[in-house]
C-alpha positions as CSV (number, residue, x, y, z in Angstrom):
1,X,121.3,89.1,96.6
2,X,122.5,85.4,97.2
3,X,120.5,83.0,99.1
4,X,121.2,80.1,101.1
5,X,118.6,77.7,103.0
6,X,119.1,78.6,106.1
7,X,119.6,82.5,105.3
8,X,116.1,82.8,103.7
9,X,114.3,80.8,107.4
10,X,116.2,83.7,109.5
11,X,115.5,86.6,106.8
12,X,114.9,89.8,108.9
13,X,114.5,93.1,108.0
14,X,117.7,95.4,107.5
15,X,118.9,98.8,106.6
16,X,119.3,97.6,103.2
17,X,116.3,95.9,103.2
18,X,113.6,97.0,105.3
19,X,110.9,95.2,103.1
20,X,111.1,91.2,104.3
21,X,107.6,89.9,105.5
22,X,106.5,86.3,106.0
23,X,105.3,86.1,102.1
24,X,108.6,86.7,101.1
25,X,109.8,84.2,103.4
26,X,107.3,81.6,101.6
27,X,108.8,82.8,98.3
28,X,112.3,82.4,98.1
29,X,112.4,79.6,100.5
30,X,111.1,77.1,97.5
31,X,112.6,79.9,94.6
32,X,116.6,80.0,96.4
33,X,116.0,76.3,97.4
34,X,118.3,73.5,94.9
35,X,115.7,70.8,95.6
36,X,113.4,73.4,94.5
37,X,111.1,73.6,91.4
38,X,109.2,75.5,89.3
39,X,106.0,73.5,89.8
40,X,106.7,74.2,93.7
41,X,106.8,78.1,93.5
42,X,103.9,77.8,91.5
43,X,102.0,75.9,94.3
44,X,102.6,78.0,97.0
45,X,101.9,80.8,94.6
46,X,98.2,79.1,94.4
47,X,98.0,78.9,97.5
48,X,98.4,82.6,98.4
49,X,95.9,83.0,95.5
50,X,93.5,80.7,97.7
51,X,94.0,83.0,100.5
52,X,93.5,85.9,99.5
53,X,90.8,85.0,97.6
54,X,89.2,84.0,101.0
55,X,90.1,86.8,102.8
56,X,88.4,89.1,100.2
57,X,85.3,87.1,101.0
58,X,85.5,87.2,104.4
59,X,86.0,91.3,103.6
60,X,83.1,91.5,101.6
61,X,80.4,89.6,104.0
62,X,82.1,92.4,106.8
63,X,82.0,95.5,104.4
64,X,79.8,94.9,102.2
65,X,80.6,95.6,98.4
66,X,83.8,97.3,97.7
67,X,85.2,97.7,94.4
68,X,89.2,97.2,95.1
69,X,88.3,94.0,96.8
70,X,85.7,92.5,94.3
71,X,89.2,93.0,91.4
72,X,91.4,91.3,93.9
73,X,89.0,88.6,94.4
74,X,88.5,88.4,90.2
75,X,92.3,88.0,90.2
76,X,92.5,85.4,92.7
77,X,90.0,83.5,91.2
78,X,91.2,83.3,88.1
79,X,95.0,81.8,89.6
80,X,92.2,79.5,91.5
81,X,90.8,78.3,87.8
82,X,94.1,77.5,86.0
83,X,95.1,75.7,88.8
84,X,92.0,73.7,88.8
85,X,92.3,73.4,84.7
86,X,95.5,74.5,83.1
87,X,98.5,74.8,84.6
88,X,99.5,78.0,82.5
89,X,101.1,80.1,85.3
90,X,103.8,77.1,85.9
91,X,104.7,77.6,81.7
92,X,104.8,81.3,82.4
93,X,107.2,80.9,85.9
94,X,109.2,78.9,83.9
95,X,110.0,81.2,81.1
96,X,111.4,83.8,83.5
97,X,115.4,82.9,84.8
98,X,115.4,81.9,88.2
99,X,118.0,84.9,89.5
100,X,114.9,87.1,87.9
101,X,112.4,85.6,89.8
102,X,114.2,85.5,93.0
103,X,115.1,89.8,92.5
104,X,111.5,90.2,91.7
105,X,109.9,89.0,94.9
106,X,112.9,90.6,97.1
107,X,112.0,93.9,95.5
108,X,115.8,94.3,94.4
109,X,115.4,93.7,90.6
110,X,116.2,97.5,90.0
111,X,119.6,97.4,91.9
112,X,120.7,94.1,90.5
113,X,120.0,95.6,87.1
114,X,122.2,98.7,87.5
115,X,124.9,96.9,89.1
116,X,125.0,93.6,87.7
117,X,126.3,93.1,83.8
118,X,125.4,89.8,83.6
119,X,121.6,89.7,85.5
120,X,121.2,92.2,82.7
121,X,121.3,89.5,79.8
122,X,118.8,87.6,81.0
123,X,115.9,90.1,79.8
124,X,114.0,89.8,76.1
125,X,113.7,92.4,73.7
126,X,111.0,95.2,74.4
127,X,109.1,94.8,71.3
128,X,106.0,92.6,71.5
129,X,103.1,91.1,73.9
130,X,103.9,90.3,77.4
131,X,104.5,91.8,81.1
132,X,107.1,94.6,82.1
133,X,107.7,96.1,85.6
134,X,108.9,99.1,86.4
135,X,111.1,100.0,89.7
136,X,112.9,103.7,91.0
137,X,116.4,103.7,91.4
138,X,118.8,106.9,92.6
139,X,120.1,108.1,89.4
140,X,124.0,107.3,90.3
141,X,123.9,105.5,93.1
142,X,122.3,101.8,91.6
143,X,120.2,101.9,94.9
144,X,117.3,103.5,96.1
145,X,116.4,106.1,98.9
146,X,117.5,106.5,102.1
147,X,115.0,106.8,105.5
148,X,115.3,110.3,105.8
149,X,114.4,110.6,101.7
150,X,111.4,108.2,102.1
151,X,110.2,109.8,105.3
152,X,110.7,113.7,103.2
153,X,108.2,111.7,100.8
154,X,105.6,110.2,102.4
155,X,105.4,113.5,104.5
156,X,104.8,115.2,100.8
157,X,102.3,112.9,99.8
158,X,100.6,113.2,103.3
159,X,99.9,117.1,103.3
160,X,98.9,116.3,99.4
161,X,96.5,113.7,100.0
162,X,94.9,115.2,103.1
163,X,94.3,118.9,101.5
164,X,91.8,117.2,99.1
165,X,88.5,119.2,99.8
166,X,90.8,122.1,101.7
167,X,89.4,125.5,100.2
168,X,91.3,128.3,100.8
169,X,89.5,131.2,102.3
170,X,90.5,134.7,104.1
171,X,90.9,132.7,106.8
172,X,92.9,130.0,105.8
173,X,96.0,129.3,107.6
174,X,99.5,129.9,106.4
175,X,100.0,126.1,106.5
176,X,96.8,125.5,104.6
177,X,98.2,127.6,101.9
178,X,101.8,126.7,101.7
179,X,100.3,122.8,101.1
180,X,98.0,124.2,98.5
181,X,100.9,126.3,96.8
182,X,103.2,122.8,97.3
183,X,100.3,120.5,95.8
184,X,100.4,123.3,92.4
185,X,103.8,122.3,92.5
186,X,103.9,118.8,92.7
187,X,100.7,118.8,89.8
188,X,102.5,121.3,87.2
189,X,106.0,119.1,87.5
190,X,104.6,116.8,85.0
191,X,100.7,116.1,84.6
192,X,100.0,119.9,83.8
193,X,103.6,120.9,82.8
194,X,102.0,123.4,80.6
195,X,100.2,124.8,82.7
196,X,101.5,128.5,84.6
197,X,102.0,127.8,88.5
198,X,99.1,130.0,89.0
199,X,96.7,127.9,86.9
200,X,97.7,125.1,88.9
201,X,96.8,126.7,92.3
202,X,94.0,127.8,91.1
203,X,92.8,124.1,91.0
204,X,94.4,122.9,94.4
205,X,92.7,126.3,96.1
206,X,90.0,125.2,95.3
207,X,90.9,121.8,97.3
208,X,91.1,119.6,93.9
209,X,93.8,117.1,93.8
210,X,93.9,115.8,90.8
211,X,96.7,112.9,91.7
212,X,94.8,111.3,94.4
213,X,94.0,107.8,93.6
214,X,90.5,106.3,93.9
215,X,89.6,104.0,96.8
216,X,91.6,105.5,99.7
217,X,94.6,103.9,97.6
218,X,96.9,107.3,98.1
219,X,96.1,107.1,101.9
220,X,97.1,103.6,102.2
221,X,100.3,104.0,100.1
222,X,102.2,106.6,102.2
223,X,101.0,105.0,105.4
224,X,102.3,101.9,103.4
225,X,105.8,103.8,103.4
226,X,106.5,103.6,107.0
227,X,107.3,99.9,106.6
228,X,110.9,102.0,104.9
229,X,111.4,104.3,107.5
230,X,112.6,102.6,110.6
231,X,114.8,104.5,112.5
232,X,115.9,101.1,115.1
233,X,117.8,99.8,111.3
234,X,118.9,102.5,109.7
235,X,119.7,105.3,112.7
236,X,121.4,107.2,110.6
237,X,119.0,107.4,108.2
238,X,121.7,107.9,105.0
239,X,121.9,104.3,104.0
240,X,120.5,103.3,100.5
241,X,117.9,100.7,100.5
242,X,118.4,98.1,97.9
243,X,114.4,97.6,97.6
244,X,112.3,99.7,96.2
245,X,108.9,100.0,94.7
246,X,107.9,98.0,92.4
247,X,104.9,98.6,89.9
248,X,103.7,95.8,87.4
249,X,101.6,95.7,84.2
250,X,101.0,94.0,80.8
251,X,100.8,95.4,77.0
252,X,100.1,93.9,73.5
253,X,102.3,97.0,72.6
254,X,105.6,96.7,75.5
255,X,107.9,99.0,74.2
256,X,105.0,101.5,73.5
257,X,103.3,101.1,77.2
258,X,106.7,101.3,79.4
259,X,107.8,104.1,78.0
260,X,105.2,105.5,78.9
261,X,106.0,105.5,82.3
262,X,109.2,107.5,81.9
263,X,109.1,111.2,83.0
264,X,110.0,112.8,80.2
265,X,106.5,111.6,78.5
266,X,104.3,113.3,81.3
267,X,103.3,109.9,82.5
268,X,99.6,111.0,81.7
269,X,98.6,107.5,80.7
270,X,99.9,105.8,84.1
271,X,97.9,105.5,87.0
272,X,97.9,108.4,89.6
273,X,99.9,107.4,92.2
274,X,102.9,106.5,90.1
275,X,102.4,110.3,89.2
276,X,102.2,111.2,92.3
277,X,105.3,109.8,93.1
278,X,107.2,110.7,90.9
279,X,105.9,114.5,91.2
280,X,106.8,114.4,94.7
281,X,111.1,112.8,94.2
282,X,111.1,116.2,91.3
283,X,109.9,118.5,93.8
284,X,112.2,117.6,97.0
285,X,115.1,117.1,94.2
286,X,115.5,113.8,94.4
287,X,116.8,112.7,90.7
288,X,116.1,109.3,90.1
289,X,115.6,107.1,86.9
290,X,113.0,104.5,85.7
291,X,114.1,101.0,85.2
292,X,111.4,99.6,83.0
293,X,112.4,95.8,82.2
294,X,110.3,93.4,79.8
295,X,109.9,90.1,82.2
296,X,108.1,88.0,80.3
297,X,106.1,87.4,76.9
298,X,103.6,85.8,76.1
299,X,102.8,83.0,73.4
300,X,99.3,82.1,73.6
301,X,96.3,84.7,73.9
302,X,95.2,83.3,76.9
303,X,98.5,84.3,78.9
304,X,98.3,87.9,78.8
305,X,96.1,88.1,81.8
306,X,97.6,85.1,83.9
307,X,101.0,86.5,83.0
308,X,100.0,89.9,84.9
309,X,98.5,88.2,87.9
310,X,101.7,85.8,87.9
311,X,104.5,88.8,88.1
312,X,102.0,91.0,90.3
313,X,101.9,88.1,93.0
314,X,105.8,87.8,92.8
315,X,106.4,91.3,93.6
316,X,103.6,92.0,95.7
317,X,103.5,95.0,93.6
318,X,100.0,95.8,94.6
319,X,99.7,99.1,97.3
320,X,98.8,97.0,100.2
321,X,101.5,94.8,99.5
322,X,103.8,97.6,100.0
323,X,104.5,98.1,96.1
324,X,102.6,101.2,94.2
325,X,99.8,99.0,91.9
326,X,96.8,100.6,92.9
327,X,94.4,98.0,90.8
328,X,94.5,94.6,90.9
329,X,95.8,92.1,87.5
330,X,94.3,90.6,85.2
331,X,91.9,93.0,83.3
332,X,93.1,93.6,80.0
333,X,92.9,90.7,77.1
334,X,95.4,89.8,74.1
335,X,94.4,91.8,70.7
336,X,96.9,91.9,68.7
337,X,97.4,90.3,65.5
338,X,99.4,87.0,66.2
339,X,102.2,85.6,68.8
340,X,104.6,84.5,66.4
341,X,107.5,86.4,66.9
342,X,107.0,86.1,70.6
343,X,106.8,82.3,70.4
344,X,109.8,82.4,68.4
345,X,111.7,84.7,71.3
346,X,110.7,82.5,73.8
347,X,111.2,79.4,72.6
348,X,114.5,80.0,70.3
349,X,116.4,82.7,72.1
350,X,116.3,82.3,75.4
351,X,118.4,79.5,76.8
352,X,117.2,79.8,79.9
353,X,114.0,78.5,79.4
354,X,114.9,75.3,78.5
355,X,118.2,75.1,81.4
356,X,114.7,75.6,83.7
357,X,113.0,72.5,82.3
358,X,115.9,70.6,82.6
359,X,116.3,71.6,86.4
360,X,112.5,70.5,86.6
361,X,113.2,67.5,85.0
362,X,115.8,66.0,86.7
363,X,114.5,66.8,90.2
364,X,111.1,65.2,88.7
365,X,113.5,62.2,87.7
366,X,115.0,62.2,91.2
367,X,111.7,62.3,92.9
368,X,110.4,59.3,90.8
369,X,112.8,57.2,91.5
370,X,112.5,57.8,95.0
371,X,108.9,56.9,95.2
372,X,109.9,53.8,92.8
373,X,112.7,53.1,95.4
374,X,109.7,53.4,98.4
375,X,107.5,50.9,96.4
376,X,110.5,48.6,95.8
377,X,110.7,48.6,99.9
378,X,107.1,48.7,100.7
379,X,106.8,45.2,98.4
380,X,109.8,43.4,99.2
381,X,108.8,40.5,101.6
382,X,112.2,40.4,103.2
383,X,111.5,44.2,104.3
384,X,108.8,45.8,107.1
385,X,105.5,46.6,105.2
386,X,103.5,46.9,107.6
387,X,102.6,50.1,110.5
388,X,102.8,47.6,113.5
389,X,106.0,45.2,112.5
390,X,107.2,49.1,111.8
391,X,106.4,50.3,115.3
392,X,107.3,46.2,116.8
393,X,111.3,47.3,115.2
394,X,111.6,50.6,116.7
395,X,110.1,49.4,119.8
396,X,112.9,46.6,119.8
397,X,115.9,49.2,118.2
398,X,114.8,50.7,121.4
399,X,115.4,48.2,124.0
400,X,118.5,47.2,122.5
401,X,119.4,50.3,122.3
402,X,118.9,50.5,126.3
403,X,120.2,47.2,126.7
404,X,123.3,48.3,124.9
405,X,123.4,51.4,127.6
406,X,122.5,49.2,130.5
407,X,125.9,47.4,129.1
408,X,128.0,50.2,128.9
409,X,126.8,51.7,132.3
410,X,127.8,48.0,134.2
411,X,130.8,47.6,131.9
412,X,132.4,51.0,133.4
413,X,131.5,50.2,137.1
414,X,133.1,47.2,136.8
415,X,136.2,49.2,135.0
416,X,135.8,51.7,138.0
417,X,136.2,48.7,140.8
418,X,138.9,47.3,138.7
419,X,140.8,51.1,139.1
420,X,139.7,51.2,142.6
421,X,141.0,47.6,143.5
422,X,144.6,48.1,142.2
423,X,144.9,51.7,143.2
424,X,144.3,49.4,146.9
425,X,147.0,47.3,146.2
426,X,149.6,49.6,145.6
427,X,149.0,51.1,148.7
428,X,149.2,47.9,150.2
429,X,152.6,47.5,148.6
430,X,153.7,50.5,149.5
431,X,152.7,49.9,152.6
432,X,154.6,46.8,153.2
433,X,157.9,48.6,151.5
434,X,158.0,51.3,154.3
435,X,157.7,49.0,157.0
436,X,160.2,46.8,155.8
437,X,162.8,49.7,155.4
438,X,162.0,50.5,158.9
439,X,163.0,47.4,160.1
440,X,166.0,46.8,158.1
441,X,167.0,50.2,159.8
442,X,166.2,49.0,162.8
443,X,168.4,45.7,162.4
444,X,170.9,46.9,161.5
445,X,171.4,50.1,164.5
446,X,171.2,47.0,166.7
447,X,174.0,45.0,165.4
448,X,176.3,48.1,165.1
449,X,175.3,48.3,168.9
450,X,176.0,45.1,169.9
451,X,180.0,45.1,168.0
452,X,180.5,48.4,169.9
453,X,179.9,46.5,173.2
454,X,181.9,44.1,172.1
C-alpha cells in the first residue's frame, strides 16, 4: 500500500484494513516519510522497547510474577542494551528494503507478495541463519478473510478454548457434546491426523484440549480477533482484508524451520495456536495458503536474537499485539558453524542494502550541513546571536508590521473620502446642468411669447 505524509497522520481503520492502531501510526510515519531514516525507525523502535519494558514492570509490582511478562520484559531489555551499547538493530533495519519494512508493520506483507511481481524480488534465498515470518492468505484470492470468515473463526476457537476441563457425562448437553465432537475434529485435522475420529474424542471427552496455549494466550487471541470483525466497516461482511496475521521467528536452519509451518507437515513443531488456527480455516473449509518469507539474515552471532526482537516489534506479531506469537523474541542463540555464506548474501547480492545507506547518508549529509549552516549563523557578528536581540527583532518585525497595517488602514480611509468627495461633486455638476436646462427652457418659452404678441 502507498503512503504519503499526510495519509499515514489520518490512517483509520477500513474494511480492507481493520488493523491501524496508534503504534502503527508511530511506525510508518518515520518508515513512509522521505526525510526519514533508518537510524529514526530504529529510535522510535527503542523507544516502544522502553515502554513496554516499563509497563511490564509496572505489571509485575500489580500481579506479581508472571511468566509471559517476565519474557516480554527480557526482550525489551535486551533492545534497551544495544541501544545503550551497540547499535545492532539499526544494521539489521537496514538490511531489510524499505517497501519490506513498511508491508511488515501494516500487516499487508502476505497480499503484497501474492500480488506484486516486483515486492517479490526483494527477498533472500531460504537457505541459511536469520528471521522468517509467516502470514495466511485465501488460497486464490491474494487477500485474506472476510468479517463473517473471521467472526466463523474466533467463534470455533471460542467453544474450543472454553470446553477445556468439560467432561462429558449422561448428562451433558447436546451443545456440550457437539463442541467436544467439533474440538476431535479440529485436533485429528493435523496434530493427530493418524489418529481415528473416535480416538480423538476420546481425549476432548474427557475435556483435554490439547491445542490450547499456555498463559490464557488462546483466550486472549480470539478475543484479540474482534479488532477484524467490525460490522460499522465492513457491513456486508464479504470484503477481503488485506491484513492478516502475522507470526515471526528465527532459525540457524530457515529453510528447515518455515517449512515447518506448512500444513502438509502436521505443523507438530510450531506453537499451538498457530495449530489451532489453522485446524480451525480446514474444518470451516476455508482453504488458505502459508506465505513463509525469509526477511532477514544474519552475519554476526550476536544478531540472531536482536534480529527476532527487531521483526517481532515491526509486526507486532506478538498475540496481544493482535498477531498470533504467543512467546515473546529473543530466546534462542546462533549455533551453527559459521556466517559466511550469509555475510556474503547480505553484503554482495542484495542491492538494496547499500541503496539504504546511501539514503542514510545523504540525509545525514543534508542534516550536517544544516547544523554547520546554524553555527555559521549563530557566529556571524553581522547576524542575531543572542535570545533577547532575537526576541528585541520580532518584537520590532512586529510593530512594523502594525505600523505597516495602521498605514494601510489610514491610506484606504483617505481613498474612501477621496471616492466620497468626487462622487459629491458630480452631483453637484449634475445638479447645476439640470437647472441650467430648466432655465434655458424657460428663456426661451418667454421670448416665443413675447414675438407672438408682437
Amino acid at each position: 500500500m502507498d503512503y504519503t505524509p499526510d495519509a499515514v497522520d489520518a490512517l483509520a481503520p477500513t474494511a480492507e484494513m481493520p488493523i491501524f492502531f496508534h503504534r502503527h501510526r508511530r511506525l510508518l510515519r518515520i518508515a513512509t516519510s522521505l526525510a526519514g531514516t533508518t537510524d529514526d525507525l530504529m529510535d522510535e523502535l527503542y523507544k516502544m522497547a522502553a515502554d513496554d519494558y516499563n509497563a511490564c514492570v509496572a505489571t509485575q509490582r500489580q500481579d506479581g510474577s508472571d511468566e509471559a511478562v517476565g519474557q516480554v520484559m527480557a526482550a525489551s531489555l535486551k533492545a534497551i542494551e544495544d541501544h545503550d551499547n551497540g547499535l545492532q538493530m539499526v544494521e539489521l533495519l537496514r538490511s531489510i528494503p524499505k517497501e519490506v519494512v513498511t508491508s511488515i508493520i501494516d500487516n499487508t506483507i502476505g497480499h503484497r507478495y501474492k500480488t506484486d511481481a516486483n515486492f517479490r524480488k526483494l527477498f533472500m534465498a531460504l537457505e541459511g541463519a536469520g528471521v522468517y515470518l509467516n502470514t495466511i492468505i485465501v488460497k486464490g484470492t491474494g487477500k485474506g478473510l472476510t468479517r463473517h470468515e473471521w467472526e466463523s473463526l474466533q467463534a470455533m476457537i471460542q467453544r474450543y478454548v472454553n470446553g477445556k476441563g468439560v467432561v462429558l457425562g449422561p448428562t451433558s448437553s447436546p451443545t456440550d457434546i457437539a463442541n467436544s465432537v467439533e474440538a476431535a475434529t479440529i485436533e485429528r485435522r493435523y496434530r493427530y491426523s493418524r489418529r481415528s475420529q473416535a480416538e480423538c474424542q476420546a481425549g476432548t471427552a474427557a475435556g483435554k484440549r490439547e491445542l490450547v496455549q499456555g498463559n490464557n494466550k488462546s483466550a486472549i487471541f480470539y478475543q484479540r480477533l474482534s479488532k477484524r470483525i467490525n460490522p460499522q466497516l465492513d457491513p456486508s461482511g464479504d470484503v477481503r482484508q488485506l491484513q492478516s496475521l502475522t507470526q515471526v521467528g528465527c532459525s540457524n536452519t530457515l529453510n528447515t524451520r518455515m517449512g515447518q509451518y506448512q500444513p502438509r507437515t502436521g505443523m507438530k513443531s510450531t506453537p499451538k495456536t498457530w495449530q489451532l488456527v489453522l485446524g480451525c480455516l480446514a474444518v470451516l473449509g476455508i482453504d488458505v495458503e502459508i506465505v513463509g518469507l525469509p526477511i532477514l539474515k544474519i552475519w554476526k552471532e550476536e544478531h540472531l536474537e536482536l534480529s527476532e526482537i527487531l521483526v517481532t516489534s515491526l509486526a507486532g506479531s506478538l498475540i496481544e499485539q493482535y498477531g498470533i506469537n504467543p512467546v515473546a523474541p529473543g530466546t534462542q542463540s546462533f549455533n551453527g558453524d559459521n556466517l559466511d555464506l550469509e555475510t556474503e548474501e547480505v553484503f554482495e547480492e542484495c542491492s538494496w542494502v547499500f541503496d539504504n545507506m546511501k539514503h542514510d547518508i545523504d540525509l545525514a549529509r543534508r542534516r550536517l550541513d544544516a547544523v554547520k549552516s546554524i553555527k555559521r549563523l549563530a557566529d556571524s557578528e553581522d547576524t542575531l546571536d543572542t535570545v533577547k536581540d532575537i526576541k528585541e527583532h520580532v518584537t520590532k518585525a512586529s510593530q512594523r508590521g502594525a505600523e505597516h497595517s495602521l498605514n494601510v488602514a489610514d491610506l484606504t480611509r483617505k481613498l474612501q473620502r477621496a471616492k466620497d468627495a468626487e462622487n459629491d461633486r458630480i452631483a453637484n455638476l449634475t445638479e447645476a446642468s439640470v437647472k441650467k436646462e430648466g432655465y434655458t427652457s424657460f428663456s426661451t418659452g418667454v421670448q416665443k411669447w413675447l414675438t407672438r404678441r408682437m
